[in-house]
N, C-alpha and C positions, 0 to 999 in steps of 0.2 A: 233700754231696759223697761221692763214692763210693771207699772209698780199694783197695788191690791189697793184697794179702796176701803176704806173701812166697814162697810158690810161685808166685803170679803171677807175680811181677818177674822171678822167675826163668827160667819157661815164656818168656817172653817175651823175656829174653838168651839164651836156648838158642837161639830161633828165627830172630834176627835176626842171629846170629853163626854159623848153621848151614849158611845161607843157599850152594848152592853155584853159582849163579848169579854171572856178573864183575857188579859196581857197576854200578846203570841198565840191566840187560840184562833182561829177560823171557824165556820157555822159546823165545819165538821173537822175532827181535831183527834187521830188516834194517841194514845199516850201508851208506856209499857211502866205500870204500875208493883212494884215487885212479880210475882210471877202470873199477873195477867195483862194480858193487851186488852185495853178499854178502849172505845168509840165515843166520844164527846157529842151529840149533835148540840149546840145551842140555838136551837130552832122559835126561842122566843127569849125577849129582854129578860124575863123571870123566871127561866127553865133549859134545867137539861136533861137529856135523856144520853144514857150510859147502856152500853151493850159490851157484854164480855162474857166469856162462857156459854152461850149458848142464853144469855138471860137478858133481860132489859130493865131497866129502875130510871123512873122518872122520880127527879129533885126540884123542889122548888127553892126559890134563892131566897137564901136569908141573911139579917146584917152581918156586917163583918169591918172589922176595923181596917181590913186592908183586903185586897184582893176580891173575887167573885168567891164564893160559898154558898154551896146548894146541900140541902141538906131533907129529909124529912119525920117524921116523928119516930119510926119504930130504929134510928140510932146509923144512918148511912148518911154520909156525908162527903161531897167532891169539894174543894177547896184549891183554888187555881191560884199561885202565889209565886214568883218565882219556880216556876213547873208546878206543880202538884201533889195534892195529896189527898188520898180515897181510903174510908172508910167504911165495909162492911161490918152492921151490926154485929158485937161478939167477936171481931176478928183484931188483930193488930194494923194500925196505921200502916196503910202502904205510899213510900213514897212515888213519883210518878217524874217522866220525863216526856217529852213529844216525840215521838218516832217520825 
């Protein structure tokens, strides 16, 4: 049997705790959000960009006590948590699932 060496184990808690992708999300990650199908790109550690409707919204991430939360000032906010949840400015909390 093949054992890991301790920089292994290490290399390998670096990586999976580095991770800056929200839980079950891949760099592109559709989800069906109440009655819209959203497009995730996580195309940077600090950034998503959301495509649905014919429209695009880039988020920058912001803290969050648990999960990834992208969010920006005029009141739109993705928050990846056990699936998700998106909000448009003005509009009610849609929850979200992975398709």
């Amino acid at each position: 049997m093949r054992r890991l060496t301790a920089s292994s184990c290490i290399s390998l808690l670096m990586a999976a705790c580095g991770s800056a992708d929200p839980q079950g999300a891949t760099p592109r990650t559709v989800y069906q959000c109440g009655d819209l199908e959203v497009t995730a790109e996580f195309d940077a550690p600090d950034a998503v960009t959301l495509s649905f409707g014919g429209r695009t919204l880039a988020l920058a991430r912001v803290p969050a006590a648990s999960g990834a939360k992208y969010a920006d000032g005029a009141g739109n906010e993705f928050w990846s948590k056990d699936g998700a949840m998106f909000t448009l400015a003005g509009q009610p909390l849609r929850q979200c699932t992975v398709l």
